[in-house]
N, C-alpha and C positions, 0 to 999 in steps of 0.2 A: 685497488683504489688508493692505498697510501704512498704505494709505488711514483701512482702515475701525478701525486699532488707533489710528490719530492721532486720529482723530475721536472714540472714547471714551476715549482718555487727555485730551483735554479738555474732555470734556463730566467725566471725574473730575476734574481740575483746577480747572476753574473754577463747577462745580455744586457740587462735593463738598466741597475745598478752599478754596472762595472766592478761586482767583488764588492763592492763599500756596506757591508752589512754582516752583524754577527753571526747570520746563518754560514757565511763564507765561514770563519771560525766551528761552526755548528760541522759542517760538510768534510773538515778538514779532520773531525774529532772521529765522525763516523767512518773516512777513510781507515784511520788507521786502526781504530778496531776491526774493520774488517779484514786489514793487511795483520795483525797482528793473530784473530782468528784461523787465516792460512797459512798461516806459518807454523802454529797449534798442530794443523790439522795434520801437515806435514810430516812432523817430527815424531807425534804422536804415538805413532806405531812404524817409524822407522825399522829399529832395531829387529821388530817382528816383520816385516816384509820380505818375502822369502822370494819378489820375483826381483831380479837385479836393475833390471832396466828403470822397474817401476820406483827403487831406493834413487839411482839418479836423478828421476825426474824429481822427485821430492827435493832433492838437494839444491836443483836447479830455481826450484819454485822457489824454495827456501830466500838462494842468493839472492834473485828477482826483486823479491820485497824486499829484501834488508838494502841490497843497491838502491831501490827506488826511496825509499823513504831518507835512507840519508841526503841523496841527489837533491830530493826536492826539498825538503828542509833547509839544505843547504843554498839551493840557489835563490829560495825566497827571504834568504836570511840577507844574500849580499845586493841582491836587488828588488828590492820591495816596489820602487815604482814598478816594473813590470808586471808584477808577480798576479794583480788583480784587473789586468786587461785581460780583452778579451778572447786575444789574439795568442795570450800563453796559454789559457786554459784550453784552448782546442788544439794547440801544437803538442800538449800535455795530455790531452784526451786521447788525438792521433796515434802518440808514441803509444800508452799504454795499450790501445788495441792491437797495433800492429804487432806486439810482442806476446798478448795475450791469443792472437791471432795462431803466429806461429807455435806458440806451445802447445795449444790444442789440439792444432793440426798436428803436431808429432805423435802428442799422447793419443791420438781417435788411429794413426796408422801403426801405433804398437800396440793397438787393442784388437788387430785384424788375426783371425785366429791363425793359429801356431799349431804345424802338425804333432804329430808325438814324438815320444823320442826315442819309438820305432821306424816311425817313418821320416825323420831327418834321418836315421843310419841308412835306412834303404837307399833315401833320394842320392845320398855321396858316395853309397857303394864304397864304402872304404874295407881295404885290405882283409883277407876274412879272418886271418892270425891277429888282426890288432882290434878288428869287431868285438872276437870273442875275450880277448883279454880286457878290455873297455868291459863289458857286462860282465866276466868273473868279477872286477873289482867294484863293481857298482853291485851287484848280489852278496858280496861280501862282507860292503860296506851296510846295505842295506839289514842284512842277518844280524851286524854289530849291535846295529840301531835299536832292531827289535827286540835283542836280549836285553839292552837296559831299560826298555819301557816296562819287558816284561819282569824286570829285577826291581822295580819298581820306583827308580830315579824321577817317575812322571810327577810324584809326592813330594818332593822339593820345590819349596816356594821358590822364587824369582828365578824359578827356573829356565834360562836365556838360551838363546840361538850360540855365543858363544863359550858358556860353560859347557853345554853338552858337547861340542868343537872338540873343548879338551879332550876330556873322559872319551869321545870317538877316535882323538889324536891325529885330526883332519881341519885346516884350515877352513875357520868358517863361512867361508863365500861355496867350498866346494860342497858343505852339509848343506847351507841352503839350495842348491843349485840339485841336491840330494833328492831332498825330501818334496820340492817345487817340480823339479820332472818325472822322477819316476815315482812320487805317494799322490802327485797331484794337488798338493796343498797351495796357497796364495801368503799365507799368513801364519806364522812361528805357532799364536798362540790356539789357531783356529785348530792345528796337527795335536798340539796338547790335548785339546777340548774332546777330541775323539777316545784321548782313553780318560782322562779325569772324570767325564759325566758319568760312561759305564762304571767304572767304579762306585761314584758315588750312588748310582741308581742300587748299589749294592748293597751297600749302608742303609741306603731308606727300604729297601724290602724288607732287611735285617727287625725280626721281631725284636733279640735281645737288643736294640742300639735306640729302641723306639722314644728313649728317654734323652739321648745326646740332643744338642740341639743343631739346626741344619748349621749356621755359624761353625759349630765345630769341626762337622764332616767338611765345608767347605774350605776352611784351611788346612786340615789334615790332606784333602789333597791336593794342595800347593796353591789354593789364590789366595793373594794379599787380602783381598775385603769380602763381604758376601754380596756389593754390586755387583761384578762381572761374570760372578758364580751362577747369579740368580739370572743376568740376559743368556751367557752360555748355556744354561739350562732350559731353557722355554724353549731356544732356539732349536737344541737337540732334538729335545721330547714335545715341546708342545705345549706344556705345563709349568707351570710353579711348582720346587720343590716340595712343598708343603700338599699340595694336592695331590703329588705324586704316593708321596708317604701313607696317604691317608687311603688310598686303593688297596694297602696290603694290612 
Protein backbone atom coordinates (compact mmCIF):
# COMPACT_ATOMS: atom_id res chain seq x y z
CA UNK A 1 0.00 0.00 0.00
CA UNK A 2 2.57 2.71 0.62
CA UNK A 3 4.33 1.63 -2.54
CA UNK A 4 1.49 2.03 -4.60
CA UNK A 5 0.40 5.68 -2.88
CA UNK A 6 4.26 6.76 -3.86
CA UNK A 7 3.90 5.71 -7.11
CA UNK A 8 0.66 7.85 -7.94
CA UNK A 9 1.78 10.83 -5.84
CA UNK A 10 4.33 10.88 -8.76
CA UNK A 11 3.03 10.02 -11.51
CA UNK A 12 0.53 13.43 -9.91
CA UNK A 13 3.66 15.23 -9.43
CA UNK A 14 5.49 14.91 -12.29
CA UNK A 15 2.53 14.18 -15.11
CA UNK A 16 0.13 16.53 -13.41
CA UNK A 17 2.30 19.19 -11.92
CA UNK A 18 5.35 19.07 -14.18
CA UNK A 19 7.89 18.49 -11.34
CA UNK A 20 6.77 22.00 -9.70
CA UNK A 21 6.37 20.61 -6.09
CA UNK A 22 8.68 19.69 -3.12
CA UNK A 23 7.82 16.10 -3.31
CA UNK A 24 9.98 16.49 -6.62
CA UNK A 25 12.74 17.44 -4.06
CA UNK A 26 11.30 14.68 -1.63
CA UNK A 27 11.87 11.80 -4.68
CA UNK A 28 15.09 13.25 -5.37
CA UNK A 29 16.33 12.70 -1.56
CA UNK A 30 14.91 9.12 -1.53
CA UNK A 31 16.85 8.38 -4.78
CA UNK A 32 19.83 8.86 -3.51
CA UNK A 33 19.48 7.11 -0.37
CA UNK A 34 18.67 4.34 -2.13
CA UNK A 35 21.65 4.78 -4.64
CA UNK A 36 23.76 5.39 -1.77
CA UNK A 37 22.35 2.21 0.07
CA UNK A 38 23.72 0.07 -3.00
CA UNK A 39 26.54 1.08 -3.13
CA UNK A 40 26.89 0.06 0.89
CA UNK A 41 25.68 -3.08 -0.09
CA UNK A 42 28.13 -3.40 -2.67
CA UNK A 43 31.34 -2.72 -1.09
CA UNK A 44 30.31 -4.19 2.07
CA UNK A 45 31.75 -7.39 1.80
CA UNK A 46 33.85 -6.76 -1.14
CA UNK A 47 36.96 -7.83 0.21
CA UNK A 48 35.27 -10.98 1.49
CA UNK A 49 33.71 -12.21 -1.71
CA UNK A 50 35.68 -15.19 -2.80
CA UNK A 51 33.71 -15.52 -6.13
CA UNK A 52 35.60 -13.24 -8.87
CA UNK A 53 33.02 -12.66 -11.19
CA UNK A 54 30.65 -11.68 -8.49
CA UNK A 55 33.60 -8.77 -7.00
CA UNK A 56 33.19 -7.30 -10.56
CA UNK A 57 29.82 -7.14 -10.78
CA UNK A 58 29.90 -5.20 -7.42
CA UNK A 59 32.35 -2.87 -8.99
CA UNK A 60 30.37 -2.34 -11.81
CA UNK A 61 27.25 -1.56 -9.86
CA UNK A 62 29.47 0.51 -7.77
CA UNK A 63 30.59 2.83 -10.95
CA UNK A 64 26.79 2.76 -12.23
CA UNK A 65 25.57 4.86 -9.25
CA UNK A 66 28.51 6.95 -8.79
CA UNK A 67 28.22 7.61 -12.89
CA UNK A 68 24.69 8.23 -12.42
CA UNK A 69 24.35 10.44 -9.62
CA UNK A 70 27.05 12.75 -10.84
CA UNK A 71 25.39 12.81 -14.53
CA UNK A 72 22.23 13.76 -13.19
CA UNK A 73 23.21 16.18 -10.69
CA UNK A 74 25.03 17.57 -13.10
CA UNK A 75 22.86 18.01 -16.08
CA UNK A 76 20.06 19.34 -13.69
CA UNK A 77 22.35 21.78 -12.47
CA UNK A 78 23.05 23.25 -16.13
CA UNK A 79 19.70 23.00 -17.39
CA UNK A 80 16.99 23.31 -14.88
CA UNK A 81 14.24 24.37 -17.50
CA UNK A 82 14.39 20.88 -18.62
CA UNK A 83 15.07 19.11 -15.94
CA UNK A 84 11.12 19.05 -14.40
CA UNK A 85 9.39 18.17 -17.72
CA UNK A 86 7.97 15.38 -18.48
CA UNK A 87 9.59 14.21 -21.22
CA UNK A 88 13.21 14.09 -19.12
CA UNK A 89 11.82 12.23 -16.37
CA UNK A 90 10.87 9.26 -18.62
CA UNK A 91 14.03 9.64 -21.06
CA UNK A 92 15.56 9.24 -17.34
CA UNK A 93 13.40 6.51 -16.33
CA UNK A 94 13.87 4.70 -19.92
CA UNK A 95 17.91 4.99 -19.42
CA UNK A 96 17.90 3.70 -15.92
CA UNK A 97 15.95 0.46 -16.75
CA UNK A 98 17.53 -0.19 -19.80
CA UNK A 99 20.85 -0.47 -17.80
CA UNK A 100 19.34 -1.85 -14.82
CA UNK A 101 17.82 -4.36 -17.50
CA UNK A 102 21.01 -5.41 -18.82
CA UNK A 103 22.74 -5.99 -15.43
CA UNK A 104 20.45 -8.28 -14.16
CA UNK A 105 20.23 -10.14 -17.15
CA UNK A 106 24.10 -10.75 -16.68
CA UNK A 107 24.05 -11.34 -12.98
CA UNK A 108 20.64 -14.09 -13.37
CA UNK A 109 23.07 -15.87 -16.47
CA UNK A 110 26.19 -15.93 -13.94
CA UNK A 111 23.99 -17.34 -11.45
CA UNK A 112 23.23 -20.54 -13.92
CA UNK A 113 24.95 -23.37 -12.22
CA UNK A 114 28.74 -23.99 -12.75
CA UNK A 115 30.05 -27.58 -12.85
CA UNK A 116 32.93 -28.49 -10.43
CA UNK A 117 36.10 -28.28 -10.83
CA UNK A 118 36.27 -31.95 -11.61
CA UNK A 119 34.22 -31.60 -14.14
CA UNK A 120 35.43 -28.54 -15.99
CA UNK A 121 38.96 -30.69 -16.03
CA UNK A 122 37.07 -33.63 -17.50
CA UNK A 123 34.97 -31.42 -20.01
CA UNK A 124 38.74 -29.94 -21.57
CA UNK A 125 40.53 -33.19 -21.19
CA UNK A 126 43.48 -31.40 -20.75
CA UNK A 127 47.02 -33.11 -21.00
CA UNK A 128 47.06 -35.83 -18.25
CA UNK A 129 51.10 -34.56 -17.07
CA UNK A 130 49.62 -31.10 -16.63
CA UNK A 131 45.96 -32.47 -14.95
CA UNK A 132 48.03 -33.97 -12.46
CA UNK A 133 50.53 -31.30 -11.71
CA UNK A 134 47.34 -28.59 -11.70
CA UNK A 135 46.00 -30.95 -8.54
CA UNK A 136 49.49 -31.77 -6.89
CA UNK A 137 49.64 -27.90 -6.41
CA UNK A 138 46.12 -27.21 -5.52
CA UNK A 139 46.42 -30.45 -2.75
CA UNK A 140 49.52 -28.76 -1.70
CA UNK A 141 48.30 -25.50 -1.51
CA UNK A 142 45.28 -26.76 0.09
CA UNK A 143 47.45 -28.94 2.90
CA UNK A 144 49.21 -25.35 3.44
CA UNK A 145 45.85 -23.85 4.14
CA UNK A 146 44.97 -26.28 6.65
CA UNK A 147 48.01 -26.26 8.80
CA UNK A 148 47.53 -22.70 9.56
CA UNK A 149 43.91 -23.06 10.47
CA UNK A 150 45.04 -25.78 12.35
CA UNK A 151 48.04 -23.72 13.89
CA UNK A 152 45.54 -21.58 14.92
CA UNK A 153 46.01 -18.21 12.63
CA UNK A 154 41.90 -18.58 12.58
CA UNK A 155 42.22 -16.46 16.23
CA UNK A 156 43.53 -13.40 14.71
CA UNK A 157 41.17 -10.62 14.49
CA UNK A 158 40.73 -8.75 10.96
CA UNK A 159 41.92 -11.67 9.76
CA UNK A 160 41.68 -10.88 5.60
CA UNK A 161 41.59 -12.68 2.38
CA UNK A 162 44.92 -10.78 1.86
CA UNK A 163 46.92 -11.30 4.98
CA UNK A 164 46.44 -15.00 4.89
CA UNK A 165 47.84 -14.50 0.78
CA UNK A 166 50.99 -13.67 2.43
CA UNK A 167 51.71 -16.10 5.13
CA UNK A 168 50.37 -18.86 2.16
CA UNK A 169 52.84 -16.74 -0.18
CA UNK A 170 50.21 -16.88 -3.05
CA UNK A 171 48.64 -14.05 -4.79
CA UNK A 172 45.37 -13.26 -3.41
CA UNK A 173 42.83 -13.68 -6.40
CA UNK A 174 44.53 -17.26 -6.64
CA UNK A 175 43.66 -18.10 -2.64
CA UNK A 176 40.28 -17.03 -3.38
CA UNK A 177 39.78 -18.90 -6.43
CA UNK A 178 41.44 -21.62 -3.72
CA UNK A 179 39.13 -21.82 -1.26
CA UNK A 180 35.88 -20.76 -3.66
CA UNK A 181 36.35 -24.04 -5.96
CA UNK A 182 37.88 -26.66 -4.31
CA UNK A 183 36.42 -25.80 -0.16
CA UNK A 184 33.31 -24.53 -1.95
CA UNK A 185 32.94 -21.39 0.02
CA UNK A 186 31.05 -17.92 -1.39
CA UNK A 187 32.51 -15.72 1.14
CA UNK A 188 36.18 -15.08 3.00
CA UNK A 189 34.30 -14.71 6.39
CA UNK A 190 31.54 -17.54 5.92
CA UNK A 191 35.27 -20.21 5.37
CA UNK A 192 36.41 -18.49 8.90
CA UNK A 193 33.02 -19.16 10.59
CA UNK A 194 33.46 -22.87 10.08
CA UNK A 195 36.44 -23.19 12.40
CA UNK A 196 35.80 -20.05 14.89
CA UNK A 197 32.16 -21.36 15.93
CA UNK A 198 33.66 -24.99 16.59
CA UNK A 199 36.07 -23.54 18.60
CA UNK A 200 34.05 -21.45 20.36
CA UNK A 201 31.29 -24.15 20.88
CA UNK A 202 34.39 -25.35 22.81
CA UNK A 203 34.91 -22.61 25.29
CA UNK A 204 31.08 -22.76 26.06
CA UNK A 205 31.03 -26.62 26.86
CA UNK A 206 34.32 -25.83 28.94
CA UNK A 207 33.01 -26.05 32.75
CA UNK A 208 36.22 -24.28 33.89
CA UNK A 209 35.76 -21.06 31.32
CA UNK A 210 31.79 -20.98 32.64
CA UNK A 211 32.88 -17.71 34.21
CA UNK A 212 34.40 -15.78 30.98
CA UNK A 213 31.99 -13.95 29.43
CA UNK A 214 30.79 -14.88 25.81
CA UNK A 215 32.27 -11.13 24.79
CA UNK A 216 35.45 -12.43 25.59
CA UNK A 217 35.46 -15.95 23.87
CA UNK A 218 34.10 -13.96 20.93
CA UNK A 219 37.15 -11.92 20.40
CA UNK A 220 39.60 -14.41 21.49
CA UNK A 221 38.53 -15.88 18.38
CA UNK A 222 39.16 -13.19 15.97
CA UNK A 223 35.70 -10.98 15.67
CA UNK A 224 35.93 -7.37 16.07
CA UNK A 225 32.31 -7.05 18.04
CA UNK A 226 29.91 -9.73 19.56
CA UNK A 227 27.31 -8.60 16.58
CA UNK A 228 28.55 -10.90 13.98
CA UNK A 229 29.68 -13.39 16.58
CA UNK A 230 26.17 -13.68 17.90
CA UNK A 231 24.43 -14.03 13.70
CA UNK A 232 27.51 -16.48 12.90
CA UNK A 233 26.44 -18.29 15.70
CA UNK A 234 22.60 -19.07 15.47
CA UNK A 235 23.29 -19.45 12.04
CA UNK A 236 25.85 -22.38 12.60
CA UNK A 237 24.10 -23.94 15.62
CA UNK A 238 20.74 -22.75 15.64
CA UNK A 239 21.02 -20.92 19.03
CA UNK A 240 22.17 -18.11 20.94
CA UNK A 241 25.29 -18.46 22.45
CA UNK A 242 24.10 -18.22 25.80
CA UNK A 243 21.52 -20.91 25.36
CA UNK A 244 24.20 -22.95 23.98
CA UNK A 245 26.24 -22.58 27.36
CA UNK A 246 23.62 -23.26 29.43
CA UNK A 247 22.94 -27.17 28.02
CA UNK A 248 26.47 -28.11 29.54
Amino acid sequence: MPLAIWLITLVYVFFILNGRSILHDVNHAVGIVLLVWTIYLCLSEYMDDLDNRRRNTRLLITAFCCFYMVGLVSFEFLYQNIRDTSTFGLVNAFIVFLLVFTILSKMISAKAPQPSAIDIESTLDPPLAQNRTKETIESAQLTQLQKLMDDGILLQQALTIGRLSEMLDMPPHQLRQLINQQLGFSNFSHYLNTYRIPWVCKQLQDGSKKHLPILTLALEAGYGSIAPFNRAFKVKTGQTPKKYRDQF
